[in-house]
N, C-alpha and C positions, 0 to 999 in steps of 0.2 A: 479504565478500559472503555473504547468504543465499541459499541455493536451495533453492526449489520444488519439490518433486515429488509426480506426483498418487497417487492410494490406490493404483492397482492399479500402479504401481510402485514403492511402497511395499512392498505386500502381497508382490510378487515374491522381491524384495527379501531380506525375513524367512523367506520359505518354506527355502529352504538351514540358514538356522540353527535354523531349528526341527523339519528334520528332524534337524540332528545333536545335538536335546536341550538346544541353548543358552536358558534360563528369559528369556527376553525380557521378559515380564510381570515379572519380579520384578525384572529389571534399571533398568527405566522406573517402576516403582513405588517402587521405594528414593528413584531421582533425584527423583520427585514429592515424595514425603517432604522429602526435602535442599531440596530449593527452597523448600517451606511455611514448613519452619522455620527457615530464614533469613528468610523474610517474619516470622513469627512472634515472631522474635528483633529484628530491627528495630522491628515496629509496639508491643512490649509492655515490650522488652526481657530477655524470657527467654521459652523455649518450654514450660517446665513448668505445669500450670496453664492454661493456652488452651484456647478452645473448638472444634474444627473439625466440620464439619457436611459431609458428602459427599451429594448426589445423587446417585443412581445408579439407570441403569438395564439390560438383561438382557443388554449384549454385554461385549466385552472391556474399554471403557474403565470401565465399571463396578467391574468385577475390578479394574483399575489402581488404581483410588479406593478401594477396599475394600481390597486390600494395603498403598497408599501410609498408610491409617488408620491399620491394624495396627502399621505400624513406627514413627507418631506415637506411638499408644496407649501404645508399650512407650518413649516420652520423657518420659510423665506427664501428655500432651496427652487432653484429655477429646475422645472421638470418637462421633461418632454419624450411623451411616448409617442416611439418608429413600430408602427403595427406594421407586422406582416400579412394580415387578414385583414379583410369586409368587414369582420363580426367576431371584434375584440370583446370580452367578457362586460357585458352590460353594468352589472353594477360597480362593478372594477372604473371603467368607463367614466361614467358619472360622476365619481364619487373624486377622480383625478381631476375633472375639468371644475367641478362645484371648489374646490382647494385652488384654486386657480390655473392648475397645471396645463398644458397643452399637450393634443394627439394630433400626429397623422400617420397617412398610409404610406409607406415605400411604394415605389414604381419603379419598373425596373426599364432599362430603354429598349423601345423597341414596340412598346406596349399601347393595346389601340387607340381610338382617337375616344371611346369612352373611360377610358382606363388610365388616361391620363391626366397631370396634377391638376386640378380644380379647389380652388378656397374656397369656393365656396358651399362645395360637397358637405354632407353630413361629416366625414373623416376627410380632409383636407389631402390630399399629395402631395409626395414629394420625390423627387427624382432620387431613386435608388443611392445615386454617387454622392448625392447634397445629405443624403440620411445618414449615410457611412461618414462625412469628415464632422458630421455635429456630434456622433458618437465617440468619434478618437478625439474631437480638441475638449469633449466632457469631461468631470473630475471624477465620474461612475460610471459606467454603463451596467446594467442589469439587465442579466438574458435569461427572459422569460420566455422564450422561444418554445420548446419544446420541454414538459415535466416527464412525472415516471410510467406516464401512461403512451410516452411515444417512443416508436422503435426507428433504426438508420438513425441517419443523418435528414438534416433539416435539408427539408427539398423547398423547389422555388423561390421566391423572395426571399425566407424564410434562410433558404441556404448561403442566396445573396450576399444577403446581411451579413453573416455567421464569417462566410467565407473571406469578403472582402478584407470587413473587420480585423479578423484573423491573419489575414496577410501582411497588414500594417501590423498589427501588433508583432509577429514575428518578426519583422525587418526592422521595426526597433533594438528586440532580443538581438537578431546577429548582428547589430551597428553595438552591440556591448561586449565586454572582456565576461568569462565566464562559459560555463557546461550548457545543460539542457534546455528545452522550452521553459520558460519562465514566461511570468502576466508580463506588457508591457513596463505595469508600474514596476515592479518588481528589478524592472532592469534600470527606472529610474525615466523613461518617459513614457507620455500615454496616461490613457486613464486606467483606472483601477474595475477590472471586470469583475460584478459579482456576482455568481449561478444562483439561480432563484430554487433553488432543494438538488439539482443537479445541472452542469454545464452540459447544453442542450446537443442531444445527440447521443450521448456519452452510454454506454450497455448498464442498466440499472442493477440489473441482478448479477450479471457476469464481470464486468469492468472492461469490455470490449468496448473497443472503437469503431466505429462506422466507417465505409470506405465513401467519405467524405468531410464536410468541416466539421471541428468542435473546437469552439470558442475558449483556448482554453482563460481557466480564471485563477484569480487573485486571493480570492477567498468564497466560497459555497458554503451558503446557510440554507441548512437542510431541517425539513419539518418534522418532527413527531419522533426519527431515528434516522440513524445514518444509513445509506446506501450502501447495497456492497461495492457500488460500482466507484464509489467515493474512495474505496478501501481499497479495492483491489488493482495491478495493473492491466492493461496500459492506462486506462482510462482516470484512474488516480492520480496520475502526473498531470490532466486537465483539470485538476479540482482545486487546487492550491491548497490552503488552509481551511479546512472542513471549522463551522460551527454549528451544533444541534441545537435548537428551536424546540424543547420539553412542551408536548401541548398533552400530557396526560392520558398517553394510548396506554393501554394494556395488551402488550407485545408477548409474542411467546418467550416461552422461559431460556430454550435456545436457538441463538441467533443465526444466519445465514455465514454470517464472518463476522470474526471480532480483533481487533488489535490490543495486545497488554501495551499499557502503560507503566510507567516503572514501580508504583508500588505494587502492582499485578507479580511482576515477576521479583518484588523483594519477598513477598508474601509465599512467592513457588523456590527460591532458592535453600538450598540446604545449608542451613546454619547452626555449625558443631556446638553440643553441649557440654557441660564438666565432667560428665559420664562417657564421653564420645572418645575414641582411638582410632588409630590411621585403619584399621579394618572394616571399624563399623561407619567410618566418613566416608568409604567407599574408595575400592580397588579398580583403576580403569588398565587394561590391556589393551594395547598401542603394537598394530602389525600397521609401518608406515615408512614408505622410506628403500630408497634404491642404492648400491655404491653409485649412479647416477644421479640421481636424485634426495641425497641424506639430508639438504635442508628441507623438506616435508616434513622429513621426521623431526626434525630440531624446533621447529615450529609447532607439531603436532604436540608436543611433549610440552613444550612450553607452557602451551596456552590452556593445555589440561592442570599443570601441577600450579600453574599463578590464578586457574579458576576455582581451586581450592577442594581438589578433592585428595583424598587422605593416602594413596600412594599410584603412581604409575607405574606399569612393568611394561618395558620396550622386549618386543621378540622380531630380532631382522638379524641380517647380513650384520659379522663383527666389527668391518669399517664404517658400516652406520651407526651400531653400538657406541661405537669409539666415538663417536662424533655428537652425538645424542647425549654420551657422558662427561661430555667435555663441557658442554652446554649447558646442562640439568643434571649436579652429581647426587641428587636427591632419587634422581631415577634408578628403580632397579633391573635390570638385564635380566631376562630369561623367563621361563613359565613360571606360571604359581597361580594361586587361588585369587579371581576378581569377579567384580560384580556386575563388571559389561566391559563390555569390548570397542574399540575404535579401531576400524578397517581400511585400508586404502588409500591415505593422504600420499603421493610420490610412488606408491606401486605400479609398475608395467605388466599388465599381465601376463607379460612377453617373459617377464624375468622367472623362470619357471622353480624357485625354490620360495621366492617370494609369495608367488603366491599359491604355493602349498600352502604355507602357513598362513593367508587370508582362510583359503578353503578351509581349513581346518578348522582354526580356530571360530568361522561362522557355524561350521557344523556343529563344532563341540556348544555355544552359544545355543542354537536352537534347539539342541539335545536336552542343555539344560534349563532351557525358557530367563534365560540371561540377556540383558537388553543390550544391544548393536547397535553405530553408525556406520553405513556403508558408504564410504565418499570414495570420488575420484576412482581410482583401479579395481577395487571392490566390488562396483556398479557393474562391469563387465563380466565377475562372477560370481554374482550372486543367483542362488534358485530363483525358479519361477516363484513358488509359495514362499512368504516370507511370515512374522508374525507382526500385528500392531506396535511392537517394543521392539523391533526393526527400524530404525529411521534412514533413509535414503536422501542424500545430500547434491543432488545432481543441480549443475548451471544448464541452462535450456538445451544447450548442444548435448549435453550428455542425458538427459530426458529424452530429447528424440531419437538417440541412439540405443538407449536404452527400451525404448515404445515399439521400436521397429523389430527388434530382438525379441520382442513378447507378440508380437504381429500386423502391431499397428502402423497405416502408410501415413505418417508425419515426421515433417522436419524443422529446422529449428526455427525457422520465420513461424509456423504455425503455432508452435511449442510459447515464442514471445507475443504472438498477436493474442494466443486466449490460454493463460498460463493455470489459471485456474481449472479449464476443463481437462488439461492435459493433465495436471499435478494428479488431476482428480482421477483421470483412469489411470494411472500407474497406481494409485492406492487398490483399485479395484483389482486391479490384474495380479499383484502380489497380494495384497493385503499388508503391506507396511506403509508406516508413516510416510510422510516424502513430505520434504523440503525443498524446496524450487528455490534456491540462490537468484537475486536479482537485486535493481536497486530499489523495488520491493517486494520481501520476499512472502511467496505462499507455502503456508504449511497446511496441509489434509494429511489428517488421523481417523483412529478408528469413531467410532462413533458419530458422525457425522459432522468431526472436527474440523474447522477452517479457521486458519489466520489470516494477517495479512499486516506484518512490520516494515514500514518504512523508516527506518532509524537511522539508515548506513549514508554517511556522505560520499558525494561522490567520487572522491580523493581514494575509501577504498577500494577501487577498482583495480588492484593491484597484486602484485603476484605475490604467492603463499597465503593469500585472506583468507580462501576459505581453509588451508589447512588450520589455521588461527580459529574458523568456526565451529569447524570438527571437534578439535580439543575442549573448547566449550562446554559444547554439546555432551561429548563424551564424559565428562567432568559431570555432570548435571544425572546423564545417565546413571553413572555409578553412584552419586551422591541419592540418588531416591532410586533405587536399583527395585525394594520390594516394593513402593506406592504405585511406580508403573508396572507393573505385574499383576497388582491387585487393580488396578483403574488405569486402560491400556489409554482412553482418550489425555491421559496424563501427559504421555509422551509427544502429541504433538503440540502441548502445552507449556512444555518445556523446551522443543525444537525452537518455538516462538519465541522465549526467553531467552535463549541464546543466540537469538539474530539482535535483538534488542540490545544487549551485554555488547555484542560485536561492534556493532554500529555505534553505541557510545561512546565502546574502548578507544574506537576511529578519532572521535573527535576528542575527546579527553587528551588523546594521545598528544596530537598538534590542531587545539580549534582551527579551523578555518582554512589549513593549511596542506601538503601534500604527506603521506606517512608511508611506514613500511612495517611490513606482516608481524617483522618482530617489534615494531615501536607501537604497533596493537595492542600483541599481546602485554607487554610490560605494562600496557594504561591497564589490563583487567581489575586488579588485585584492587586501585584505587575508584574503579567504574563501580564496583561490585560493592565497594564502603558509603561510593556513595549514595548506591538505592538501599543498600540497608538502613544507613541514618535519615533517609525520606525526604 
């Protein structure tokens, strides 16, 4: 498991050790070093000889960059720090030019007649456009630009740098076959950008992005503990490959966000014992599905009965019956006693018998303090008050329509620019879970639970996934029906596991390749064996 923690209990954190003299900076600086040049040593095959280029500017992550140089410099590694300030971290400074390394100052054009490049200045210049192509033709660049103690986006030079940089490295990205931003290296030219604890700019605590540049990277090596903002989107999608840097804090016991990793969620799935029967594995009821719409259902049901929970009961329209039992003859038709419910996957709420029996059957649910997934058509009627063993499955468009129905004035650009704060008041406003579907997803629970799974490739982008994660989910739900009842932060402990499961199933299904909702669900049964054998 990764966990989250934000600056200022970070910062806390370090304050103890730094009163008793422990070189922090030089500790996080080393491991930066050690990281480079294992990248170094992979991308070239030896670290002697390599170019690396640091960005930097006037706080501590700067200083990290400037040290972590130093200790390249002295591996044979040609270094060269592009400061964006006067008054780069002094002993960072030093301790790069004593290792033999080389500094100077970016200038940007236009800039006065004192401000311009002189060798023979204390910090040398150098013309903005000359600092930007010795960063792209380097085998690193490291952007120490801005750490977790700055907010926006890098202004001035600073943004320059960030900015230009970033331009090029994108126009690499789109000269490539392939989906989203990616580092240049990534796309296979360019150098390899590495964030020095966070890619500069980037919202530390929230995962917001700045309405301006963020450098994004290749891999961020992060000190003491991960950032939410490393975890969370959008700003996550600038982070690349996160590595944590252990420098010995003493972190609260609960983290700001956390992500399971797969023994996390081997360790939270239900796995039946010699004592165990299809009732006590857990009953999930399944209202899903239109004569419109019956592959929802067909899907819903699926990916419930191959997630292994111990029986499904389908209650809908008889031609999606018929169709659901055609599919899944293990499924049983009609009411009867379960231990949670799955709501909504292909319901209209137009279809007015359909969704009687959502209503219903959510009221009879909350009547009996029995745990719910409310996805898709469900979302449209569910109460206001819901309970923490409620999980709410909404993709951003159906969060802001659903926000606005509770009073709030957001729409779904807002909902994807800060997905965390929105997840967050829908929890507040109902009091249910909620899962935020995306290509990485947030879950807020009770308790002051937060996730944050990027597991899903981006092939599942495809129609019926999320009814595929409903089923899941719902499957999970009924399989631990009393633990979340008894410990409601459970459930979005579980919603997390089931994004994780989903996003495997994805690639399990076809690595690397394009899939469909049902060649998902069919990967679960074998996803699901393989986090249990570790």
């Amino acid at each position: 498991m990764i966990l989250g923690y934000t600056a200022a209990e970070v910062r806390a954190a370090e304050e103890p050790l730094l009163a008793d003299g422990v070189p922090l900076m030089q500790h996080a600086a080393f491991a930066l070093a050690t990281r480079v040049a294992a990248e170094l040593a992979d991308r070239r095959g030896h670290v002697r000889g390599a170019t690396v280029v640091a960005l930097v500017g006037s706080g501590n992550n700067g200083g990290d960059a400037l040290h972590a140089g130093a200790y390249l410099a002295r591996r044979g590694v040609r270094v060269v720090a592009v400061c964006a300030t006067d008054a780069p971290h002094a002993d960072g400074l030093a301790a790069l030019r004593r290792a033999g390394g080389r500094a100077v100052r970016a200038v940007e054009p236009g800039a006065a007649d004192g401000d311009r490049p002189d060798d023979t200045a204390a910090l040398p210049g150098v013309w903005l456009g000359d600092a930007v192509a010795e960063a792209y033709a380097a085998d690193v660049v490291l952007d120490g630009l801005l750490g977790i103690g700055g907010r926006g986006a890098p202004r001035g030079v600073a943004g320059l740098l960030a900015g230009l940089l970033a331009d090029l490295l994108e126009s690499e990205d789109a000269g490539s076959a392939g989906g989203g931003p990616r580092s240049a290296s990534e796309a296979g030219g360019g150098p390899l950008v590495v964030a020095v604890d966070l890619p500069s700019g980037a919202g530390v605590d929230d995962g917001s992005l700045p309405d301006g540049p963020v450098l994004p990277a290749g891999v961020t090596v992060t000190f003491g503990a991960a950032k939410p903002g490393l975890l969370l989107p959008p700003a996550s999608r600038r982070a690349g490959r996160v590595e944590v840097v252990d420098l010995g804090l003493a972190l609260p016991e609960r983290p700001a966000v956390a992500r399971l990793a797969p023994a996390d969620v081997a360790a939270l799935w239900p796995v039946p014992g010699p004592e165990d029967h299809k009732y006590s594995r857990g009953v999930l009821g399944v209202v899903a599905g239109t004569p419109a719409y019956p592959g929802a259902a067909v899907l819903t049901v699926s990916a419930a009965a191959l997630s292994g929970v111990g029986m499904v009961r389908f209650v809908g329209p008889s031609a999606v019956a018929r169709s659901v039992l055609a599919a899944r003859p293990e499924v049983v038709a009609g009411t009867g006693r379960v231990q949670a419910w799955l709501l909504g996957p292909g319901v209209d709420p137009g279809h007015a018998k359909q969704a009687r029996r959502v209503t219903g059957a959510l009221q009879a649910a909350l009547a009996a303090g029995l745990p719910a997934v409310l996805d898709a058509g469900a979302l449209a009627l569910a109460p206001r008050e819901l309970a923490p063993w409620c999980v709410l499955t909404p993709h951003a468009g159906e969060l802001a329509t659903l926000l606005s129905r509770l009073g709030e004035d957001v729409e779904r650009a807002a909902v994807e620019a800060e997905p965390l704060r929105w997840a967050r008041r829908a929890h507040e406003l109902t009091g249910a879970t909620v899962l935020l579907k995306g290509s990485t997803t947030v879950v807020v629970g009770a308790g002051g639970a937060v996730y944050a799974q990027a597991d899903a490739p981006g092939w599942l982008a495809t129609a019926g996934a999320g009814d595929v994660l409903a089923g899941v989910l719902g499957a999970l739900l009924a399989g631990r029906a009393a633990d979340v009842l008894d410990d409601p932060p459970l459930a979005a402990a579980l919603a997390a596991s089931a994004a994780l499961v989903h996003g495997r199933a994805a690639e399990e299904a076809v690595p690397g390749g394009p899939v469909t909702a049902l060649g998902v669900a069919h990967a679960i049964p074998a996803t699901v064996a393989g986090l249990l054998r570790g």
